[in-house]
N, C-alpha and C positions, 0 to 999 in steps of 0.2 A: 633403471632396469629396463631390458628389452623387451616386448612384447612376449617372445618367446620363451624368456624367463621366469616373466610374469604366470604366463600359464601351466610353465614345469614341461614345456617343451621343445625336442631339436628341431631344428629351422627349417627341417624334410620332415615336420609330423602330417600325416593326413588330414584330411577334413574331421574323419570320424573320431580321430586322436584329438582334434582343435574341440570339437562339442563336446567330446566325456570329459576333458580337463575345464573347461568354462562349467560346464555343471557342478563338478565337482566344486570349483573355487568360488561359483555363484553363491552355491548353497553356503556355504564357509561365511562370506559376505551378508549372506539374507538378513534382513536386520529383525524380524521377528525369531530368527534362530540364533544369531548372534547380536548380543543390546551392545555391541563394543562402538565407541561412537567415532572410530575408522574404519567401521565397516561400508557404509553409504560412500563415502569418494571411493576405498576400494576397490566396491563395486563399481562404479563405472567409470574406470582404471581398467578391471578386469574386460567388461563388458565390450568399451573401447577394442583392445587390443582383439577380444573375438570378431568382432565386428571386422577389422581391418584383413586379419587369418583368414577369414573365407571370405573372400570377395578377393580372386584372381587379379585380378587388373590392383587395387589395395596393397593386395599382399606383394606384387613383383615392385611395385615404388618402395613402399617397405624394405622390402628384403635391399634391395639398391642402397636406400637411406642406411639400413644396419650396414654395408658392404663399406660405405666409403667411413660412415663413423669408426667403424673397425680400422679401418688402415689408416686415416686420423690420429686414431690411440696408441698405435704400433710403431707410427714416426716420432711423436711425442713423447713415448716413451726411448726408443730410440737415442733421439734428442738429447733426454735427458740422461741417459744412461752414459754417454759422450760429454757429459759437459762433467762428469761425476767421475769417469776415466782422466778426462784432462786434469780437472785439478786434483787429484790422487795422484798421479804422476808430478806433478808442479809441486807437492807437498812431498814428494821423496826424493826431488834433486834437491830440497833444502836441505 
C-alpha cells in the first residue's frame, strides 16, 4: 500500500489534509487506545508515510518512486493481458 493510501489520501492532499489524517490514524494506532498488538508497526507505518508527506524535497522522490511503480504495473499488467489474448486466440483456432 502507498503512503497515500495509507493515510486515506489523494496524492494533491495539502499539508493540512496530511496532519488531520495522521492524527486521525495515530490515534487509531495508539496503543493505550487500541491493545490490538498491530497497532505499534502500524503506527510507525503510519508515522513513516507522514513524515515522508510533509517534507517537500521527501514527498517530490516519493511522488517519482509512486510515478514509475505505477507505470511498472500498467506494463505488466499490460504484458500480461497480451500473453492471455495470445493464447485465447491459439485456444480458438483449435
Amino acid at each position: 500500500m502507498n503512503y497515500y493510501e495509507m493515510l486515506g489520501l489523494a496524492q494533491n492532499a495539502t499539508y493540512d489534509e496530511i496532519d488531520k489524517s495522521f492524527r486521525i490514524m495515530a490515534k487509531k494506532c495508539y496503543s493505550e487506545i487500541n491493545d490490538s498488538p498491530d497497532t505499534k508497526p502500524l503506527f510507525f507505518d503510519v508515522y513513516e508515510a507522514y513524515t515522508i508527506l510533509k517534507d517537500d524535497n521527501k514527498r517530490k522522490i516519493y511522488n517519482e518512486y509512486v510515478k514509475i511503480e505505477t507505470e511498472k504495473a500498467k506494463e505488466t499488467e499490460e504484458t500480461f493481458l497480451n500473453i492471455i489474448r495470445e493464447k485465447s486466440k491459439r485456444i480458438e483456432k483449435k
